[in-house]
C-alpha positions as CSV (number, residue, x, y, z in Angstrom):
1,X,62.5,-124.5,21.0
2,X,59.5,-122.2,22.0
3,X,59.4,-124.0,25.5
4,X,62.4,-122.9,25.9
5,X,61.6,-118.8,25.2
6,X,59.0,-119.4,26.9
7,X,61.4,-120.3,30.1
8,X,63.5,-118.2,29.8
9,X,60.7,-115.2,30.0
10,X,59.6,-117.0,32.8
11,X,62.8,-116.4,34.9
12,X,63.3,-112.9,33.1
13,X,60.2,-111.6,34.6
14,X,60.7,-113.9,37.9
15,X,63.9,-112.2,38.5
16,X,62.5,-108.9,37.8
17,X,59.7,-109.9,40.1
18,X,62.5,-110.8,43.0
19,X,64.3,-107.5,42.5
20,X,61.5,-105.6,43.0
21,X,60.6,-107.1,45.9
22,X,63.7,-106.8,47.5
23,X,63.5,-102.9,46.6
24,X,60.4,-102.8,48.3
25,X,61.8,-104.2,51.4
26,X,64.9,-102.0,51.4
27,X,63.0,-98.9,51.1
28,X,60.1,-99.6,53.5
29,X,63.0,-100.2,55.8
30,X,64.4,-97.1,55.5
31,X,61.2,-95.3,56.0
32,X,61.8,-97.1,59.6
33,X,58.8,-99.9,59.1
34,X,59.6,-103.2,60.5
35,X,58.4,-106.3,58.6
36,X,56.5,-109.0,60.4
37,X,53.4,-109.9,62.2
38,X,52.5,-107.3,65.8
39,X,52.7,-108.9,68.6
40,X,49.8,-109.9,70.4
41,X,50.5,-108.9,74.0
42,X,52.5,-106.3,75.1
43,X,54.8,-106.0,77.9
44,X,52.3,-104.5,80.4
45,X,50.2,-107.1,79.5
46,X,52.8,-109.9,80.0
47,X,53.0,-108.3,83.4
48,X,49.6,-108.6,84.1
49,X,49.1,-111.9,83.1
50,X,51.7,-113.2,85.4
51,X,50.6,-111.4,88.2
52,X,47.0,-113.1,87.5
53,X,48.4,-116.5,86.7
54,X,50.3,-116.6,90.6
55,X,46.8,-116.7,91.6
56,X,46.0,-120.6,92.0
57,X,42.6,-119.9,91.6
58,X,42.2,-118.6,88.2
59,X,43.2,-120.8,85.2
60,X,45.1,-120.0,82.1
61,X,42.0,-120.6,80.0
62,X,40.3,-117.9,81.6
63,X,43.3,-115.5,81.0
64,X,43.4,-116.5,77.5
65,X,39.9,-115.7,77.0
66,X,40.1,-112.5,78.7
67,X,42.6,-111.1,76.9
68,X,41.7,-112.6,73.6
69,X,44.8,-115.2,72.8
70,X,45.1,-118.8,73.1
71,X,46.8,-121.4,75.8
72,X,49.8,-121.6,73.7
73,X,50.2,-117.7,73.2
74,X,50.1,-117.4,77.0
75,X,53.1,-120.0,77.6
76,X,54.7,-118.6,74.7
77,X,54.7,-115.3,76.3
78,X,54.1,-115.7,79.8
79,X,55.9,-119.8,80.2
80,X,55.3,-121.4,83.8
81,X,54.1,-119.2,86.2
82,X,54.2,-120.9,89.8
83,X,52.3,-119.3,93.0
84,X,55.3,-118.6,94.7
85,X,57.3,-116.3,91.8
């Protein structure tokens, strides 16, 4: 019997928990803030990278480093690069 008061307060303040949340949210929207992580590269930078990357010379390690992102970031942002684009 007291396991189950106990539940039940459990998804009482859970729900109030949920609700607030959600408030949060709502509101912090309508002050014009956008949820989720920054980017890390901009679109100049995206720019830059590519025009660095049709150099066959200098290597997408490099330009990570530089710039302060990994591999994967790069080809997330950037994808294949050729010489010739």
């Amino acid at each position: 019997m007291i396991f189950h008061v106990f539940a039940a307060l459990s998804e009482f303040e859970r729900n109030l928990i949920r609700e607030r949340t959600q408030a949060g949210l709502v509101a912090a929207r309508a002050r014009g803030r956008a949820g989720g992580r920054k980017p890390k590269l901009d679109d100049k930078q995206v720019r830059e990278i590519k025009a660095l990357l049709r150099d066959p010379d200098i290597h997408v390690a490099d330009v990570a480093r530089r710039y302060g992102v990994s591999r994967t970031t790069l080809y997330k942002h950037v994808g294949v690069v050729s010489p010739r684009q």
